[in-house]
N, C-alpha and C positions, 0 to 999 in steps of 0.2 A: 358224802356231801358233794354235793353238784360243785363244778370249776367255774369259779369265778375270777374276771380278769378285771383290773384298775379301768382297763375303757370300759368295760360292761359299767361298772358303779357311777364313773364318768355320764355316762349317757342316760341315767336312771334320775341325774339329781339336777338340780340346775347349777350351774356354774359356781355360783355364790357361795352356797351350800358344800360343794365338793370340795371346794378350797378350804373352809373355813373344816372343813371335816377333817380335812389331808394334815391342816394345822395340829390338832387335837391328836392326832395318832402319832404325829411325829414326838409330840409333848408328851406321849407316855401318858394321857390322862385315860385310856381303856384300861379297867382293871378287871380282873377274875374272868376271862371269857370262857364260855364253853361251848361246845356243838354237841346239840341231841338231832343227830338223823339230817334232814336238810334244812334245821333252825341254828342261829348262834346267837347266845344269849351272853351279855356281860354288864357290865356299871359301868357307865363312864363320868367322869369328874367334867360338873356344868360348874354355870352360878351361883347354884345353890348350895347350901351347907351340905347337903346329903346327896351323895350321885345319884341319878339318872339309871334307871332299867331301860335297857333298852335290847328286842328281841327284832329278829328279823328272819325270814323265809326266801328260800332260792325255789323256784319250779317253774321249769319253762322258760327258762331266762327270763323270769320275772321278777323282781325283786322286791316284796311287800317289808315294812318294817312299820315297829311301834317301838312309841319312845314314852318315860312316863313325864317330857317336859314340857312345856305349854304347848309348840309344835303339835306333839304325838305322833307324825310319822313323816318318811321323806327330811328327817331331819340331820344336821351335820353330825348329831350325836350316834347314827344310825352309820352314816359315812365312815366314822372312825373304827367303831365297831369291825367293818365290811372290809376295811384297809389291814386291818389287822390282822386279819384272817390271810387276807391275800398274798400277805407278806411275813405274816410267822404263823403260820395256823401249828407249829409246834408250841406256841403259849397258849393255846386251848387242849381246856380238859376235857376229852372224849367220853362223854356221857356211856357209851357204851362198854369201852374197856373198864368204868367202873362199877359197870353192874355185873360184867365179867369177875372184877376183883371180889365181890361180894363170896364169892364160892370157897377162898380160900382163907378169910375171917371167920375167926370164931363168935359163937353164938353172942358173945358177949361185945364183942366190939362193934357188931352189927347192932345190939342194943343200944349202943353208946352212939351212932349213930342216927336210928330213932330219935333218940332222947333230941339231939342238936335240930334236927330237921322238925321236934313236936314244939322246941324252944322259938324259932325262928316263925311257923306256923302253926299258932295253938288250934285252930279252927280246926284241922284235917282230924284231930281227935274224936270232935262228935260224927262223924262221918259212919264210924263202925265202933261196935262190942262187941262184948264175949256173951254170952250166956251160954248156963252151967254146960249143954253139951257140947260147947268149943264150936258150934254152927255159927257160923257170920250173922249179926242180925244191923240192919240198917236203920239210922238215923232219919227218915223220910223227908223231917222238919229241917234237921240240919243240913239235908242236900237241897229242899229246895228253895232254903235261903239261899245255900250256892250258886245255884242258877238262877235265881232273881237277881243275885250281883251282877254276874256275870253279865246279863242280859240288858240289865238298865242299864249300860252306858250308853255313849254316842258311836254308834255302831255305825258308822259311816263304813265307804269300800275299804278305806287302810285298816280300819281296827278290825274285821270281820273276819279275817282269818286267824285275829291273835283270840275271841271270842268262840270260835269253831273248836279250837285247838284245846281251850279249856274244857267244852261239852264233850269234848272227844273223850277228854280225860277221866269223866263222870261217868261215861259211857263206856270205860272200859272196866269200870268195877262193875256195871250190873252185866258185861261180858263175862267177865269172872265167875260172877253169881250164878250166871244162866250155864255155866259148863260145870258147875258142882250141884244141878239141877234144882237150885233154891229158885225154881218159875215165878211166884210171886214177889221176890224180894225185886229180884231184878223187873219185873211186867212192872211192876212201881217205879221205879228208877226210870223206865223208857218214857214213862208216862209225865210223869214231869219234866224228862227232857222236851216230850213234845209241846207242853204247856208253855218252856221256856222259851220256844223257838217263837209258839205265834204269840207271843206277849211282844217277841225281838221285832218282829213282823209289823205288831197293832203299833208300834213306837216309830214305826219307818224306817229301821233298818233298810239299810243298803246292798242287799243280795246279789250285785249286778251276776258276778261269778257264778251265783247256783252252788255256792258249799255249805250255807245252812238247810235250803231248800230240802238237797242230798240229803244232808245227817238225818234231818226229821224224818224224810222218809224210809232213811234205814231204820229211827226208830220205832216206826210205825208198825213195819214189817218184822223187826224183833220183838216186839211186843206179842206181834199173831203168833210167830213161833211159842212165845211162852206161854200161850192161852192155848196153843194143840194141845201141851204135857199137863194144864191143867183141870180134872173133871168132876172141879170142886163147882156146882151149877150157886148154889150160892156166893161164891167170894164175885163168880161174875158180873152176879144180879147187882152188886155194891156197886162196882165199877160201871155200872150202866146208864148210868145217870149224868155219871161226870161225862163217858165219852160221847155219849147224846146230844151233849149242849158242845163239846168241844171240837164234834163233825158238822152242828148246825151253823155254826157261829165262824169256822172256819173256810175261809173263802182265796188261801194262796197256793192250793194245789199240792196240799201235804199229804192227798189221800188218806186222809184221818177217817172215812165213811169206814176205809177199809177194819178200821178196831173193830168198829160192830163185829163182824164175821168174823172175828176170835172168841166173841163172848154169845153170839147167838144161840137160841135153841127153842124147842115148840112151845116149850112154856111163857118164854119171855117176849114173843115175837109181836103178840097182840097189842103189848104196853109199846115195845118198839112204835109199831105202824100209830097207836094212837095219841103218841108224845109229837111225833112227827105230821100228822095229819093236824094237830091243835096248833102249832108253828108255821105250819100252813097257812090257816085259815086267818088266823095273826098276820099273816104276809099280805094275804088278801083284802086286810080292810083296810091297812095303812101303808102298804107298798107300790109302788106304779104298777101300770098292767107289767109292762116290759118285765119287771124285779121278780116280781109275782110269776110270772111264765117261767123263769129260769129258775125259780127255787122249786117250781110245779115238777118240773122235766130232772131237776137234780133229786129230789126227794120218792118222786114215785118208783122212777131208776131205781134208787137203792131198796126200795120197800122191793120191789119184782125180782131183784137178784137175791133178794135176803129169801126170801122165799122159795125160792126156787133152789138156794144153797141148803134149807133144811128140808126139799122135797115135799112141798106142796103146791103144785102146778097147778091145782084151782083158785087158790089164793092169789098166785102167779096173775093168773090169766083174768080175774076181778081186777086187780089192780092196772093192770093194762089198760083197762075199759074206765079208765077217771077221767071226766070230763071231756070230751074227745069236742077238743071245739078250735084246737090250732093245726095246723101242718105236723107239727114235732109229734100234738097227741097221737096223731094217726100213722105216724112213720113209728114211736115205739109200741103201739099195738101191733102194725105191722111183723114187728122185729118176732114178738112174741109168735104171732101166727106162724111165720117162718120157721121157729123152733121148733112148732110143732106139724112139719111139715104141711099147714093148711094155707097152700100157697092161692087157692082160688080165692078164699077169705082174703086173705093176703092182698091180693091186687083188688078188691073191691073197695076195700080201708084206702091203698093206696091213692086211685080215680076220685076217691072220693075227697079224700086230703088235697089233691090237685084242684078243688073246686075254691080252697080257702085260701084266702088274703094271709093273713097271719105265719109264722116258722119258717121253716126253714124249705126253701124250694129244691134245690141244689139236692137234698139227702132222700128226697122223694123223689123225683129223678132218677137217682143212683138205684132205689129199688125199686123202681118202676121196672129197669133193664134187668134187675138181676134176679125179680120174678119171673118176667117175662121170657126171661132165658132161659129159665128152667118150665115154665106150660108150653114154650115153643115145639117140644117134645111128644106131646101129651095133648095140648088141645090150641094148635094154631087158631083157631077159628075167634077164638079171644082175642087177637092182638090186630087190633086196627091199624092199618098204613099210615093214615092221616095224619092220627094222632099220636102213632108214635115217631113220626118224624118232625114232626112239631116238638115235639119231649126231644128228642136227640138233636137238634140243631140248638136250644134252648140251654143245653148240658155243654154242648158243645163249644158254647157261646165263652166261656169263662177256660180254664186252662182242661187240655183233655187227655186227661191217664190211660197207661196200654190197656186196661183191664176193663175201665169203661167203655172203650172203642171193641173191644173183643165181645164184649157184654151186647154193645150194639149190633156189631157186623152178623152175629148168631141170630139176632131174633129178624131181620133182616133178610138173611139169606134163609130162616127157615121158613119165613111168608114167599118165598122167590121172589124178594123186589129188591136184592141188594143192588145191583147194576143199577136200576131206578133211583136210588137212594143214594150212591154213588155219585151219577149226575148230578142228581140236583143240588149235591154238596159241593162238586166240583166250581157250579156255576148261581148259586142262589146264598151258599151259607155266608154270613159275614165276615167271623173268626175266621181271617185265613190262615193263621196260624195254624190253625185247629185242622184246617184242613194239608195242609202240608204233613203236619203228626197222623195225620189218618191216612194220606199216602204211604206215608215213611212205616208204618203200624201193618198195612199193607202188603207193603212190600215192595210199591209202585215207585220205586227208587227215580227213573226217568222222568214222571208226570211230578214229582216231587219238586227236580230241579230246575224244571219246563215254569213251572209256578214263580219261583224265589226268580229267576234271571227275567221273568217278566212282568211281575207284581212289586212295585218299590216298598210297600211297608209291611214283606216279614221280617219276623224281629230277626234281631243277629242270635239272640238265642238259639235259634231254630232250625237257622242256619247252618250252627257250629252244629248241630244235631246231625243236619243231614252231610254235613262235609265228612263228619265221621265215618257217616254210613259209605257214602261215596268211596272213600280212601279205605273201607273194608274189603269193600269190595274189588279192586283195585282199581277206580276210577280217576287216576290222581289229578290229570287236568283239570278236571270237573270239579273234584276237591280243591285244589288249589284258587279257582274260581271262585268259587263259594266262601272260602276264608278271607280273601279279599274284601269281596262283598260284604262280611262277618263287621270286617274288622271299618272300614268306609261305615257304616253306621252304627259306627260306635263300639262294637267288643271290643273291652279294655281287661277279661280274665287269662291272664299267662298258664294258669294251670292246666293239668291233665282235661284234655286232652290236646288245649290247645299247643303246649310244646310240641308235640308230632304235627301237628296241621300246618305250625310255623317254619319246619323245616322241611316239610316236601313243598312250600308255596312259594320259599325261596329258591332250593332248586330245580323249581318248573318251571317255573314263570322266567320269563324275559325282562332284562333288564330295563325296559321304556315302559313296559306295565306294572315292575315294581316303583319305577321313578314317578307315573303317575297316582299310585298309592300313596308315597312318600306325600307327595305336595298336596293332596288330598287331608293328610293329616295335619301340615304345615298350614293348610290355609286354614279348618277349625281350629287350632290350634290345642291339639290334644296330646300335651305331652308326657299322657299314659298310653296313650296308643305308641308314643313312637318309641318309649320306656319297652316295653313290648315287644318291640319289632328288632329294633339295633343290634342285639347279640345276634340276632339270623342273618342280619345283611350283612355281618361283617368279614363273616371269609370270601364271600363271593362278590359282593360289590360293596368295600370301605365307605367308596364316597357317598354311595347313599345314607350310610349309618352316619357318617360326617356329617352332609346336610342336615339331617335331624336332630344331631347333638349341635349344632353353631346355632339351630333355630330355637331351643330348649335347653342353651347350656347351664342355664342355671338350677333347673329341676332336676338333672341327669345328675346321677353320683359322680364324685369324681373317680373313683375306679374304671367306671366305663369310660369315661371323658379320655383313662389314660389308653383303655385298652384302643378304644376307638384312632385314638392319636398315632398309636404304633401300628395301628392297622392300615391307615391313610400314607404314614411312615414308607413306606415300602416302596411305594408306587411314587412321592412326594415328601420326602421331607419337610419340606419348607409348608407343607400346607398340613403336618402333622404338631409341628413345632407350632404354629401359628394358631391350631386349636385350642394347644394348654394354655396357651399367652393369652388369650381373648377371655378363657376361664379364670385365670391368673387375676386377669384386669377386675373381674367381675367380684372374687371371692375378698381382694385387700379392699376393694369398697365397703363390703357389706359389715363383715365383725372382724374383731381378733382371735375370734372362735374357729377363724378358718383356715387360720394360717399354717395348721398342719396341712390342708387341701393345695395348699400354695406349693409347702415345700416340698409333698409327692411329685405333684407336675412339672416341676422344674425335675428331679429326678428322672421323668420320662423324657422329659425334652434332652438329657445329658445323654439315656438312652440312644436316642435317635440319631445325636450330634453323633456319637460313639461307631454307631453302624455305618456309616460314611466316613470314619477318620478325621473328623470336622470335631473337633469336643475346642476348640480356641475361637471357634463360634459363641459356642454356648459359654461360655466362661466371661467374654467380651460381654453378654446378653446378660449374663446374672449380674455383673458389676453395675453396667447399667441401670437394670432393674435396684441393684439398692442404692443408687445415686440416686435415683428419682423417687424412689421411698426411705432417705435418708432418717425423719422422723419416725418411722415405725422401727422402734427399736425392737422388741422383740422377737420381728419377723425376723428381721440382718441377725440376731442374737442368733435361735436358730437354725439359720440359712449357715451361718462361720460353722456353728458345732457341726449339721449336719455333714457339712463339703468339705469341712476343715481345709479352709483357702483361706486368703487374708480378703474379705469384700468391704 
């Protein structure tokens, strides 16, 4: 079970809530808890005659719970729960030491067990029987009323993982099934698990996380596995129909197409293509054009890969050839050609797809270069300059990948006009972005940064790109330039790799060009840039990290507010002391929420008095301060515990 602390739960609930939680735990109203793995499940005593179930999830420091009281999750009931763990997790029963204990009961008290657990849930009975040969046979009806339960609630983000958890659990009996190689019992089981998921889906479940998404398509995928072991070509032919309409109909990226291809084979292939081709055509008379194109390009797909997975490549290559009237049709003819190494065909479809309004431009394009890359070889005399620099500045226009740029520079350099093609990018392409990434792709590190220090709108993305490169190379001034620059328009990401860029830019730079960075952030007032920056100014130049925190002291943690203080400290007292107290003034305005922020700061400022032999300073200052916050009792409350002084 993950570690969890009272601030963690503190910071998960609102105030209100945590309190009236803290109440209930102290009252002993949690009864019966237990922990299975990183869930703790217990009753807690509400308003109503009958407790409260109430389960909760730790992963990630994140704290998901469900409750079964009007609330249903994020509720105090969930608080007390949480508290109780944190604070006697020896009054939980470890699910798992009691599946351990099962080993050393006899057969009999282990039935006596059953018995208690069939009393409390009659339902899990119909689930399994026996028949005569002691082979497990499933309930179908009974499981998937289960998952119809399950499934039809209000499956909002908080209930979705107490939801997941239950399928999980369905799903680990037809796991069971599938390793005692009963393939059909369990290929059913998956199968309704998938039905239950897009029913969750059609009701508008709340997926943000991606862990039903997940499940369904691991059942997807264990379903295939149980359709390799089965070459029963009849029991598939049954299931054919269901997973037909339930790959047509399904449209949240559960890869359900993918069932077909468990059950596929040459006799069943033709009903396939013409259940599919009929839905089609249905799409066609009552769909937009737009709907219709994308069920056109989703459907023929699957028909060319289905065929192509039972090895017939003519049938393959007919289908290819359907309607060829948008951009898409002619890129996946294309694709096809391509397979079959008929790359001249190949680029003829392509040219030709480039004459239509309609699909997708960008992926024609893409193989325009990557035919062209390969007849470059073979028969230059195909690839016009004109027009493929028109294609490449076009491609280039939107964001430009190493592989497209290598794709290009090849077909380029095998006509001899790369230098030619170079200029004119240098000096005609618009994306300069794109041309900076084709330097840097290059290798042209120098013309790269000749660009960015003389063109004002490359992105800072781009920047931090080539600052990298720069600082690879050991170029650090230059890098340290470039981050600068990065950061003045706008990069505000602390991560890898900008931790290293930020701390060779501090110590390179001089301190009147980091001071003109600082007031540069000061004056857009961006107090995620300057969040950013602060821990790197602070060993070498405090006062700039100060400046930044006195100008954003309210956005700045107080952690750093204190490190900053102690840091300022050193050189100034008086002007580190003077930091927390201006933070101090700031936090007893806002809540009562903050007044452990209060009584850190004053702990630092004790620090600081302490390091000079001056603590009668600060002692004069704290009484002060609760003279003049005489009404905020709580804070003086405490400020006395914490100091233990008389204020």
């Amino acid at each position: 079970m993950m570690k969890i602390t009272q601030d963690m739960i503190k910071d998960s609930f609102s105030e209100r809530t945590f309190y009236r939680g803290l109440d209930y735990y102290e009252n002993g109203y949690v009864i019966e808890p237990v922990v299975i793995d990183n869930s703790l499940y217990a009753r807690v005593i509400g308003s109503m005659e009958t407790p409260y179930e109430v389960k909760t999830f730790i992963d990630k420091h994140e704290i998901v719970t469900r409750c079964t009281c009007p609330v249903g999750h994020k509720c105090k009931h969930a608080v007390a729960l949480l508290l109780n763990w944190v604070h006697e997790p020896s009054s939980f029963t470890d699910s798992d030491k009691f599946i351990t204990s099962l080993n050393s009961m006899s057969k009999h008290e282990i039935i006596n067990i059953v018995k208690q657990i069939i009393n409390h849930n009659p339902a899990i009975v119909c689930e399994y029987s026996i028949n005569a040969d002691e082979r497990p046979h499933i309930n179908i009806d009974a499981i998937s009323n289960k998952i119809d339960w399950i499934v039809c609630e209000n499956l909002d983000y908080y209930h979705m993982w107490d939801a997941v958890h239950k399928l999980e659990e369905i799903k680990d009996n037809a796991d069971g099934l599938m390793d005692k190689e009963l393939y059909k019992n369990s290929a059913e089981i998956y199968l309704e698990l998938i039905k239950g998921c897009i029913t969750a889906f059609d009701q508008g479940a709340d997926d943000s996380g991606g862990s039903m998404g997940e499940f369904a398509i691991q059942c997807v995928s264990d379903f295939n596995q149980c359709m390799k072991q089965i070459n029963d070509a009849a029991y598939k032919d049954i299931l054919l129909e269901t997973i037909l309409d339930i790959a047509n109909n399904e449209d949240y990226g559960l890869d359900t197409w993918d069932m077909l291809f468990g059950i596929i084979h040459k006799d069943n292939i033709l009903h396939i293509e013409e259940y599919l081709l009929e839905k089609l055509n249905a799409e066609k008379e009552y769909a937009s054009e737009s709907h219709y194109q994308y069920k056109k390009n989703s459907i023929i797909q699957i028909l060319i890969d289905l065929y192509a997975h039972i090895g017939m490549p003519q049938e393959k290559m007919r289908l290819a050839q359907f309607e060829l009237v948008t951009r898409d049709d002619h890129i996946r003819l294309a694709n096809v050609l391509i397979g079959e190494e008929r790359y001249e065909d190949a680029f003829d479809i392509i040219k030709k797809g480039m004459a239509l309004s309609e699909g997708s431009f960008n992926n024609l394009q893409k193989l325009y270069f990557l035919i062209a890359s390969i007849l470059i070889d073979q028969k230059p005399d195909l690839i016009d300059f004109s027009t493929s620099i028109d294609i490449a500045f076009d491609l280039m226009s939107r964001y430009l990948y190493e592989d497209d740029y290598k794709k290009i520079k090849k077909v380029f350099s095998g006509i001899g006009k790369f230098e030619e093609f170079k200029a004119t990018m240098l000096t005609n392409m618009p994306n300069r972005d794109a041309v900076v990434l084709a330097l840097l792709y290059d290798g042209d590190l120098q013309t790269a940064i000749d660009v960015i220090l003389t063109e004002p709108k490359i992105s800072s993305e781009i920047i931090i790109n080539v600052s990298k490169t720069a600082l690879y190379k050991g170029m650090e001034v230059e890098s340290s330039l470039l981050t600068k620059i990065a950061i003045e328009r706008g990069w505000m990401n602390a991560g890898p790799p900008m931790d290293t860029l930020l701390k060779v830019m501090t110590g390179v730079l001089d301190m009147h060009t980091l001071e003109n960075l600082c007031n540069s952030i000061i004056k857009k007032g961006s107090y995620r840039n300057a969040l950013m920056l602060i821990p790197y100014l602070l060993d070498r130049y405090p006062e700039l990290s100060a400046a930044l925190v006195m100008k954003f002291i309210t956005h700045i943690p107080v952690e750093i507010v204190g490190q900053v203080a102690c840091a300022v400290a050193k050189k100034s007292p008086k002007q580190g002391a003077s930091l927390c107290r201006t933070r101090i003034n700031e936090d007893i305005l806002r809540s009562h929420i903050h007044y452990d922020k209060v009584v850190f700061l004053f702990k630092v400022m004790r620090g600081i008095c302490l390091s000079i032999g001056n603590e009668s300073d600060w002692v004069r200052c704290v009484r002060s301060f609760a003279a003049e916050n005489k009404g905020k009792k709580k804070l003086i409350e405490m400020m006395r515990k914490e100091f233990e002084m008389s204020i």
